[in-house]
C-alpha positions, 0 to 999 in steps of 0.5 A: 895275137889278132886283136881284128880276130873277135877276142873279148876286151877281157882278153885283150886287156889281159893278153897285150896290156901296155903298162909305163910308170907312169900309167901304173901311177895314174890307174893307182891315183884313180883309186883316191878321189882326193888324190891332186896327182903331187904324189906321181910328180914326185914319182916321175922326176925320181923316175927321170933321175933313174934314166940320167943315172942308168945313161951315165953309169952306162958311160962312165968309162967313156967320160972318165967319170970313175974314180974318187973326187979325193973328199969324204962324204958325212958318212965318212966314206970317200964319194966316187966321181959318179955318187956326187953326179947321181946326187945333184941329178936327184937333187936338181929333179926333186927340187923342181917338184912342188910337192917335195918339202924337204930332200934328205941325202945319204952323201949330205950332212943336212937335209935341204928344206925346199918349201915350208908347208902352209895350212892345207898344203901336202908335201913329202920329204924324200930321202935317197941314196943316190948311188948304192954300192960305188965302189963297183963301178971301176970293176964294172958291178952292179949298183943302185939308187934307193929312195923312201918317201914320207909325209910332211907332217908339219914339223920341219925338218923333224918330219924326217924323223919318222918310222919307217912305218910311216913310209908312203912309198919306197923303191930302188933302181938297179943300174946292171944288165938292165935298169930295173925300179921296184916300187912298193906304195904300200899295196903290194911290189911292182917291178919296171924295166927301162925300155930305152928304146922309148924311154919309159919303165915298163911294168913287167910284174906286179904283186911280187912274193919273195920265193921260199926254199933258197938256201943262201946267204948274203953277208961280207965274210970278210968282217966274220971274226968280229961278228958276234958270236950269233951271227958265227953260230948262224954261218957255221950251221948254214955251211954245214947244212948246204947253204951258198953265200951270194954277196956283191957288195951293193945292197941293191943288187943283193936284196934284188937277187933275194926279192926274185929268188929267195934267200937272206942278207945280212948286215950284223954289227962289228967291232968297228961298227957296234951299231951297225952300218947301213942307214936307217933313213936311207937303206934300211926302211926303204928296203924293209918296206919292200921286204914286207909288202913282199911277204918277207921280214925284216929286223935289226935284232931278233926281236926288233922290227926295222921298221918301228925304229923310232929315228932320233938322227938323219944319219942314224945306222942299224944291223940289218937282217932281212930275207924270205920270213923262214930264213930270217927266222933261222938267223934269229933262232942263232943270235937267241941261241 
């Protein structure tokens, strides 16, 4: 396009509009008058944490950091090489921000308390899973950072403890092809790609909607016999009707498949794991918030919402059912039947 061509600025503001993070941030912070720009800080050193963790997983092979450190984590699960670096990565750049009072990680038994909030003070806490889906480093496969925002609500490290539907913002990165953030602040979902030759997230859509009418399926079929028998109804019903299972083994790169192209993903409880597997706090209410700003649905059970789960632990777990609203609602029609 000539812009020397006589376009109007409408058009021109709508044809070669130039949108980063972070003046995505500033034109949604200049809709509050109130607003002290703590929030976009906060915003910019997750964004920061996501480039150092996309340039090393890029390089992982090349600086032998795959491979296990040979310890467990909390969750009991053994940390890879690159989980412990993408957490001090978060940790060491969240820490930084004033605006954050506490820091909460999946790879932590404690959360950190890095501030006391004083009369009049804002802060947030901030909860992370610093590297979704490890184990699919060695084999080259996608995996993710996601993280959930909330308000300090002045009760210390209680203020943890909130529903998800208390969540200010939520988001995830993806390490593949491409390094792709998808934000949601409760007004919709906006998606950014990593331009790395200039070093910023640019916005590439806005007001995502999860596409209706994929008939597919993201579950680990490995774990069916001890599923519950809702869940085999659910399996047996969508292979007979023409359904296709897409897994890849990292949350991210599932429920990002299912944001762009529609579909449902699933996580039931197991014989070995009655409560479920995923975390509450650090899986579950972010990618449920994003899931509904979307326009689609989320539950733990067919009639509990992830979202209103009152927490009584950091690390607590929960199934998890969440896809475009009509197929969750036909997994849901099994576990009921």
């Amino acid at each position: 396009m000539n812009i020397a061509a006589g376009a109007p600025p409408e058009s021109i503001r709508d044809s070669v509009r130039i949108m980063t993070l972070q003046a995505h941030m500033l034109e949604a912070q200049a809709q509050f008058p109130q607003a002290t720009g703590t929030f976009s800080w906060i915003l910019s050193a997750l964004s920061i944490s996501a480039k150092i963790i996309a340039d090393k997983v890029r390089r992982a092979r090349l600086e032998n950091v795959l491979g296990s450190v040979g310890t467990e984590n909390v969750q009991g699960e053994v940390q890879q090489k690159l989980d412990v670096l993408a957490n001090d990565v978060l940790m060491r750049a969240l820490g930084g921000r004033e605006g954050v009072a506490i820091v909460a990680s999946e790879e932590n038994e404690e959360p950190v308390i890095l501030r006391d909030d004083g009369p009049g003070v804002h802060r947030y806490c901030v909860l992370f899973d610093p590297l979704d889906g490890s184990s699919n480093l060695d084999v080259c496969g996608g995996v993710g950072t996601i993280f959930s925002i909330l308000s300090h609500d002045g009760r210390g490290r209680d203020s943890l403890l909130q529903a998800g539907s208390h969540q200010v913002a939520a988001g995830y990165v993806l390490y593949g092809s491409s390094t792709v953030l998808v934000l949601t602040i409760g007004r919709g979902v906006d998606m950014f790609v990593l331009d790395p030759s200039i070093g910023a997230f640019m916005r590439v859509e806005t007001g995502l909607r999860i596409p209706a009418g994929n008939k597919s399926y993201s579950v680990n079929e490995g774990n069916r016999k001890s599923f519950p028998e809702g869940y085999r109804r659910y399996l047996d019903w969508a292979q007979s009707n023409g359904y296709s299972s897409r897994y890849a083994g990292a949350m991210v790169a599932d429920v990002h498949r299912i944001l762009l192209k529609g579909g449902v993903f699933l996580y039931p409880p197991t014989a070995k794991a009655p409560e479920g597997k995923l975390r509450l706090m650090y899986e579950a209410n972010p990618m449920a918030m994003i899931m509904e700003q979307a326009g689609g649905k989320t539950l733990a059970a067919p009639r509990r919402r992830v979202l209103e789960i009152q927490p009584t632990a950091i690390h607590q777990r929960t199934p998890v059912i969440l896809g475009a609203a009509e197929e969750v609602d036909r997994v849901c029609a099994h576990l009921s039947g």
